[in-house]
N, C-alpha and C positions, 0 to 999 in steps of 0.2 A: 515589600518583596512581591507581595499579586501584583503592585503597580508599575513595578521593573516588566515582570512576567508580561503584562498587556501592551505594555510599550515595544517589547519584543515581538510579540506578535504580530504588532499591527504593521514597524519592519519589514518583520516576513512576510503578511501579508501580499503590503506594497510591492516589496518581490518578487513573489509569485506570479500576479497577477500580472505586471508588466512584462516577466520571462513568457508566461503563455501566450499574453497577447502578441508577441513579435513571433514565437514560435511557429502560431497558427497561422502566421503568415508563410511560412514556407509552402512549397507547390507539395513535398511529401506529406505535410499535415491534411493534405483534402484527401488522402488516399484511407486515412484513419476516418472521418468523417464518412465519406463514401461505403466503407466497410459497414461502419454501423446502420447505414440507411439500409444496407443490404438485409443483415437481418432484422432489423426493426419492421420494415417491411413485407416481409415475407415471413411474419409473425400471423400467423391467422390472417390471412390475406383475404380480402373482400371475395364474394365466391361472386362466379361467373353470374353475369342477365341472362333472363330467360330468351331475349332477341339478339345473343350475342354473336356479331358474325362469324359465318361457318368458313373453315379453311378448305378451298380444293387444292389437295395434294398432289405438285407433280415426285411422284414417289415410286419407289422400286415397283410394284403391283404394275403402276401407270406402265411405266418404260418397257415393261414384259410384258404386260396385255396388248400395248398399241403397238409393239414392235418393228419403231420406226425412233431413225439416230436423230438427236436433239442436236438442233432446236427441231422440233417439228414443223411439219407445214401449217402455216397461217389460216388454211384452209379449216385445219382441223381446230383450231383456236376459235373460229367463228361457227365449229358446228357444235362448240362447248357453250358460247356465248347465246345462241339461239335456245339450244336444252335448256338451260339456266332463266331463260326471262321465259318460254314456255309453263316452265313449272314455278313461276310466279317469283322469282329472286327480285326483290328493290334494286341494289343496287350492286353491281358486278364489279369490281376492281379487279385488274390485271397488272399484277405484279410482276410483270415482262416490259423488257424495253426492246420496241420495234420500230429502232432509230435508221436502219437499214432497210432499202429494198431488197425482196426474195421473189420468188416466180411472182413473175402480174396477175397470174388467176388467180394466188392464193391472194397474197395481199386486195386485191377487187373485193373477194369473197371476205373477204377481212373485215375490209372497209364498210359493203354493203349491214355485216351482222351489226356496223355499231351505232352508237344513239349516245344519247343523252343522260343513259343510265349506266352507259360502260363510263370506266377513270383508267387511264392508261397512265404506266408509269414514266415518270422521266427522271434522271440522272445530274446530277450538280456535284463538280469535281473541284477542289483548288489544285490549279498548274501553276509549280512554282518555276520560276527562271531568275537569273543575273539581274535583269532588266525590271520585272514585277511580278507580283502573285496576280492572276487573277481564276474567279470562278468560272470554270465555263458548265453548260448544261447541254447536256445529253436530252433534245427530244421524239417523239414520234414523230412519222414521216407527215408532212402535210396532208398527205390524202388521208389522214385517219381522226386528224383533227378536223378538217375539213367535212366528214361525216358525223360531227354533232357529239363527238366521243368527248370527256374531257382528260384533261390531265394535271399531273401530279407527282410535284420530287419522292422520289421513295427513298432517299438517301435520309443517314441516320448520322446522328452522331456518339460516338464512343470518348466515355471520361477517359484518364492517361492510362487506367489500368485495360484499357480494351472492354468496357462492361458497358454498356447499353443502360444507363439509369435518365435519360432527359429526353422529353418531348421534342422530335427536331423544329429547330427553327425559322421553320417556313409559314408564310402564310396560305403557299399555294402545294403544301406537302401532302403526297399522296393520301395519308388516313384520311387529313381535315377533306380533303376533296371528295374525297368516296363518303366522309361524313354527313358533307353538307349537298350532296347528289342525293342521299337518301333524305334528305329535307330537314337535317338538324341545323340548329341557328348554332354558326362558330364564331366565338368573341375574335376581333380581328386588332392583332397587336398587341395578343397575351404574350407576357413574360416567359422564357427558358423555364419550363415547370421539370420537377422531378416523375419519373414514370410509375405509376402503381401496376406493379404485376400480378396476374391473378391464379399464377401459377407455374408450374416449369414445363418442358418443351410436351406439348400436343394438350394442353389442356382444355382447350378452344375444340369445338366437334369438328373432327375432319374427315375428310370424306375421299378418295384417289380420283384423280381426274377421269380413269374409266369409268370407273362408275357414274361421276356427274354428266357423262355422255348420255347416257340411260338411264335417268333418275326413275323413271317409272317402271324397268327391269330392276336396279339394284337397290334403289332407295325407298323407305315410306311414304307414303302419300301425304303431301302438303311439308316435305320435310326444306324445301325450301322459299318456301309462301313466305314475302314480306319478310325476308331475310338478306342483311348482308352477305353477300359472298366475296372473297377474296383466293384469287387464283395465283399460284405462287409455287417455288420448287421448297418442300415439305418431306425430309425424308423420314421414312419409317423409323428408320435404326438412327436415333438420335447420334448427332456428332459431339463427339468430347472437348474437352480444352486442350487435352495434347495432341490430340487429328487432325482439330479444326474440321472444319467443312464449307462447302458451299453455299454461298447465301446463309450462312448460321452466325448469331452471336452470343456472348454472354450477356446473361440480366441477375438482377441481384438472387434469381433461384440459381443459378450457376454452382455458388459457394454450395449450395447445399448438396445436389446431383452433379457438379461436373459437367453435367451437361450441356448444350447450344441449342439457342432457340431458331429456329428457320424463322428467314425472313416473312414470308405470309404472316404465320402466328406473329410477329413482330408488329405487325401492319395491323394488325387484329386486335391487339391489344390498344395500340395507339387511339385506333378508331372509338374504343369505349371510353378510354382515359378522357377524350374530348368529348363525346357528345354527353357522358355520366358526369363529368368534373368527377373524373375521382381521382384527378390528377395531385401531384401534393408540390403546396409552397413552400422553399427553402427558409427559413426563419433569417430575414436582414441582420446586418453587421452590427447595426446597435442593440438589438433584443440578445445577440449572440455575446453582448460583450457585457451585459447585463447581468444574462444568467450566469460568465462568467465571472461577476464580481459577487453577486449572491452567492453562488459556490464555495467562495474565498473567505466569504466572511461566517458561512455555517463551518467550514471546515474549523476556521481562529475559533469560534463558539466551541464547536467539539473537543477542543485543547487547551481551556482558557484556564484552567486548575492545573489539569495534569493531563499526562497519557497512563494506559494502562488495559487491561480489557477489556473496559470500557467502551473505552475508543476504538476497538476493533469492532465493537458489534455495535455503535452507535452511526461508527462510518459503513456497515453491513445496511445496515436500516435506508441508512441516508440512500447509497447509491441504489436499493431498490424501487425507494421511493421515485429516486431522481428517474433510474430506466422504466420505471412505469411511469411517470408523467411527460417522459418521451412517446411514447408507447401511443396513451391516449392523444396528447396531441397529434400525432399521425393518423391513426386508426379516425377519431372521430373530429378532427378540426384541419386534418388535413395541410396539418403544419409539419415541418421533420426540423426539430432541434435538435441538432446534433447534441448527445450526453457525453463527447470525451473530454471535450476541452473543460467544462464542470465537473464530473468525476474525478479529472487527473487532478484539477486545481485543487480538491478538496482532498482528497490522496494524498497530495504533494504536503498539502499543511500540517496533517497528521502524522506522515513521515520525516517530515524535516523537524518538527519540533517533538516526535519520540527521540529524534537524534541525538537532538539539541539536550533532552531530559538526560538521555541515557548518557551522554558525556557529562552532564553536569554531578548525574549520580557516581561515574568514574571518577569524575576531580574530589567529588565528597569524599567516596571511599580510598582513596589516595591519601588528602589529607588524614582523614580516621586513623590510618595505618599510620601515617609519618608520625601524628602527635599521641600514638598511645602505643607504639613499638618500642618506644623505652618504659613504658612503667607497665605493661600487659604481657602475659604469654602470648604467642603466637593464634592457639585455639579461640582465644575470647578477641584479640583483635580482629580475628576471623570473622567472629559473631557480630561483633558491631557494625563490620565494613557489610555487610551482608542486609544486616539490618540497621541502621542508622539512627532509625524511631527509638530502639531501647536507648539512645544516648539524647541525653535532656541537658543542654550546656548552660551556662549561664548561672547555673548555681540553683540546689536544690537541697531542702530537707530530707537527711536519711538517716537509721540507722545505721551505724559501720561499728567493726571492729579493729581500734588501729594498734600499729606495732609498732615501738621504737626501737631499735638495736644500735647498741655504742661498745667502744671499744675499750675495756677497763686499763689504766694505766697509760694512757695513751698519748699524755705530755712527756712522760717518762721515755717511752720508747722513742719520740721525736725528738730529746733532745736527745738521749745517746744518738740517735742518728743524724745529727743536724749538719752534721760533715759530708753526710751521703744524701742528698733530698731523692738523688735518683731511686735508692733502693728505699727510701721511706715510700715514695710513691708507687713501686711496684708492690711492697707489704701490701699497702692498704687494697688494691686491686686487686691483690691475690687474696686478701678477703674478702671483699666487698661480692666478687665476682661471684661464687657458691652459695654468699648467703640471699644474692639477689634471686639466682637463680631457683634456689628454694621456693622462694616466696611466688616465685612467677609459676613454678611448678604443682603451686596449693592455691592456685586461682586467685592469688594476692595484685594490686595495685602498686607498685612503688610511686610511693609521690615526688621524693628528693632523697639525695644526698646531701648531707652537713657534715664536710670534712670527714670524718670518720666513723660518723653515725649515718644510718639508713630507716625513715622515714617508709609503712606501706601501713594499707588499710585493704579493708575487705568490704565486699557487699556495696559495690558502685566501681566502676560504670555500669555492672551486670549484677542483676541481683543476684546474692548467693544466700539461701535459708540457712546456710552452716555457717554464715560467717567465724563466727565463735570458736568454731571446734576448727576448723583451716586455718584461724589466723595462732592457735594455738599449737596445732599439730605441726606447721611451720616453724614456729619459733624452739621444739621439740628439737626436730628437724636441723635446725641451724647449730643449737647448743650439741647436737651428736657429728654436726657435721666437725667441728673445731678438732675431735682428737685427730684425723685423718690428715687435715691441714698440719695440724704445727708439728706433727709425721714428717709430714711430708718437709717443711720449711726449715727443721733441726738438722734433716740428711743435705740439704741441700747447702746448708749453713757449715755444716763439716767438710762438705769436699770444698769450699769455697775458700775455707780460713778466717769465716768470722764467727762472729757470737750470736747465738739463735736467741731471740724476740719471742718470748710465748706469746702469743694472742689469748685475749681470756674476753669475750663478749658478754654483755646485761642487757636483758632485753625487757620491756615491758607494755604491756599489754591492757586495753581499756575498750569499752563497750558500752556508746551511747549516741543520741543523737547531732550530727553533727550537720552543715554547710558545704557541700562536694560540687564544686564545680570550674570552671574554668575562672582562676582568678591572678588579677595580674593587670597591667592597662594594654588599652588597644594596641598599641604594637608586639610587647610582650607577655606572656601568659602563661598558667603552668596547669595542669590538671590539679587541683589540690581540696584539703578539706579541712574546715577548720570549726572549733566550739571547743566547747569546758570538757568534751571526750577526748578532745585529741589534747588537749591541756594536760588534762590528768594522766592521759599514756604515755607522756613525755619525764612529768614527775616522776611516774612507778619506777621507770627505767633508772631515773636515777638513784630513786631508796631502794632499789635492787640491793646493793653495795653495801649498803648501811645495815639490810635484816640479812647478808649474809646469804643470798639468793641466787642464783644467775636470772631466773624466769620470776616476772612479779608482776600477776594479773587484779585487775581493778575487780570490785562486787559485781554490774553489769557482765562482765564477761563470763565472771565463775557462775552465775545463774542461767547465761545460756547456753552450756554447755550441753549436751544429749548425754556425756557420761562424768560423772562428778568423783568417781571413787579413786581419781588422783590427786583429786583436790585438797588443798590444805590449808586452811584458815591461818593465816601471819598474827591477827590482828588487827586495833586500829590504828593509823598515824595521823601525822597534822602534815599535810603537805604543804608546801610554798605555795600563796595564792588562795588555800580555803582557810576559810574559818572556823570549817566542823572538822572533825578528824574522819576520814575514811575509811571502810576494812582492804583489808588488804591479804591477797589469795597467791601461792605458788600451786605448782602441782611438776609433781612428782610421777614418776612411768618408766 
């Protein structure tokens, strides 16, 4: 049976693990992925450097101090750019594209402010048409490259849900240029990296463009020494995901505040992501497909017995485990293994084989009911189908108390009826049926019918400590049930016009250990029990007749009785079958 069980499993397994792997090829499964980087990421996020570049803000303050309509003059652009390397800025990024000519003074004045230390931004679009896609780029006018300035794409790219999680993939992209201006060495021909954010929108020091006019009116002293700056529109009043905004996007702090990061801070973040490496590698397709077969195979582990509650708090354990060793892979190795496609796989095995269990316990308790709703009350097949474990098949030592009951005179009545087999057949049902129904009503077993006799025992499939006194209080029961019946069967036999049939039943009764179990061959089989107790309760029944008795209980039975003061000693007899003679007990009530 375990090795059906493992075979099924490993099935399943196979299943599983094949359904995932094609799944996680769909384009909707990187969006589950994606999610998770979100917030695995933004789990205690690395806190800011202490030389982290500052953002100048063109920001509401800015727009109502300078009070002048955007774009502004170039002029004033380059009396930002002078402030800035005056009060000692490394290096200056300008997150403006100044692909157009505007007044010649201003732009001269432009040109003159720049160097070597300014990175102007530039623009990279795909133009699709009939004919082909291609890239084109947006950049600064030649006179400003021409002044020693450099530049740099500031163009981003956004995953399908519009969220900002990847390094863009430029070599000449605006961060890595403002990076490598301020004299960081940038590995050239790194891979598409995921972006580590250090936090959500303004977390970066920033500062309003007016103010960077007069750093030494509005700012501390040295507060841009040997600092990256990046110049860029920055609003105060962060923009949402239902507003949108200007130059804003989402990054994986999004989920959390809703909110949009300005592009500056975007620039800002990049620039540390590259020169810190705290950028994180996506884990390849094979290590991916690895941990997803590991998964598969701890999940079959966790289910290889059973399911139960176990398996709730084992797969509890598991998938903690699993999301903290996601966790520190990012945090400290700088790997991001996605945990859904292993979670779910291992999910998947747990729940598909509690199914599997819990259907299999439905067919059990199905069958329980079919093969013990003829010989069990209702209540106790209840009990079994409930619990399963109280039933031991296959045949077990117990003690029981069985009951015979037969029908006195019974060849007699069949042959006067032998003209009518219909109405013999209804006779006997119209007995059979009340005395079963007793017996099932006193917590009794019926094991069989034999033609006219009925066949029940007590104390198996369910124990009952009374056996004794139920299997007697029953056969009490039967013998008071008769005067009500052949009542009934003489009025019915009058209006009918034939001759009424007394019924007169012997029953007898024995108390010892017997063999209860399913017996019979493999295709066929009966619930039954059999030894020298149910021998001897077969006997009693018959010298019922003989001492003159209806009810005639064996010594076993009358000693385990709880009340004895109906009990009434017969005697001893020799029955067919022993060699000793036995006593022999009625009782009377």
């Amino acid at each position: 049976m375990l090795r059906s069980r493992q075979l099924k499993l490993t099935a399943l397994s196979l299943i599983i693990y094949v359904a995932l792997t094609l799944i996680a090829q769909l384009p909707a499964w990187s969006l589950l992925d994606n999610r998770a980087f979100d917030y695995l990421s933004t789990l205690n996020p690395l806190p800011l450097a202490s030389d982290s570049p500052i953002v100048v803000a063109i920001d509401e303050p800015s727009l109502a101090e300078i009070q002048s309509q955007w774009p502004w003059p170039r002029g004033l652009h380059a009396r930002l750019i002078t402030a800035l390397r005056a009060a000692g800025a490394k290096t200056i990024g300008m997150d403006i594209i100044f692909a157009e000519p505007s007044n010649p003074g201003d732009d001269a004045a432009l040109a003159a402010a720049l160097g070597p230390d300014v990175v102007l931004a530039g623009d990279e679009t795909l133009v699709t048409s009939a004919q082909a896609d291609q890239f084109v780029r947006v950049l600064p006018l030649q006179m400003f490259s021409d002044a020693y300035a450099l530049t740099g794409i500031a163009s981003i790219t956004l995953d399908r849900d519009g969220v900002l999680r990847r390094l863009p993939p430029y070599d000449d992209g605006f961060a890595a240029t403002v990076a490598t201006a301020a004299g960081f060495e940038i590995p050239v021909g790194v891979p598409n990296k995921l972006l580590q954010v250090y936090g959500p929108a303004r977390t970066y020091p920033t500062v309003s463009y007016y103010q960077a006019l007069e750093p030494e009116r509005f700012l501390p002293e040295g507060f841009f020494k040997d600092r990256i700056v990046l110049v860029g529109l920055s609003l105060q009043t962060a923009a949402t995901v239902e507003k949108g905004g200007a130059d804003a996007y989402a990054t994986p702090y999004t989920v959390h505040t809703g909110h949009l990061t300005a592009g500056a801070e975007i620039q800002a973040t990049i620039v540390d992501n590259i020169r810190l490496g705290s950028s994180v590698t996506e884990a390849d397709q094979a290590l991916r497909q690895l941990l997803l077969f590991g998964a598969v195979v701890i999940g079959a582990l966790l289910v290889r017995k059973d399911t139960g509650w176990k398996t709730v708090l084992y797969n509890s354990v598991a998938l903690v485990v699993m999301l903290g060793g996601a966790y520190a892979a990012l945090r400290f190795g700088r790997v991001f293994v996605s945990p859904v496609s292993p979670a779910l796989a291992m999910l998947s095995m747990s729940a598909a084989q509690a199914g599997l269990d819990y259907a299999k316990e439905r067919a059990g308790r199905r069958q329980i009911t079919q093969a013990f709703a003829q010989y069990l009350s209702p209540d106790l097949v209840s009990q079994l189908a409930s619990d399963p474990t109280r039933l031991k098949l296959g045949g077990e030592k117990k003690k029981l108390s069985v009951l015979f009951c037969d029908v006195r005179g019974f060849t007699t009545i069949a042959e006067q009826l032998k003209d009518d087999p219909q109405h013999l057949t209804e006779l006997i049902n119209r007995l059979l049926t009340p005395l079963s129904d007793i017996v099932l009503s006193h917590g009794g077993t019926i094991d069989k019918y034999i033609g006219d006799c009925l066949m029940a025992f007590w104390n198996a499939p369910l124990d009952d400590p009374h056996h004794a006194d139920h299997a007697v209080s029953a056969a009490l029961s039967m013998l008071a049930s008769m005067e009500s019946l052949n009542a009934e069967l003489a009025r019915e036999a009058e209006i009918a016009g034939r001759t009424h049939h007394e019924l007169r039943i012997g029953i007898g009764i024995n108390t010892g250990d017997c063999v209860v179990g399913n017996m019979g061959s493999t295709r066929r089989f009966d619930y039954s029990a059999l030894g020298d107790a149910v021998n001897l309760a077969a006997r009693l029944e018959g010298e019922s007749k003989n001492l003159g008795v209806s009810l005639l209980i064996g010594a076993g039975t009358a000693a385990s009785l709880a009340d004895t003061s109906g009990v009434r000693e017969l005697g001893r007899i020799l029955v067919k079958g022993k060699s000793e003679e036995v006593s022999v007990f009625t009782v009377v009530r």
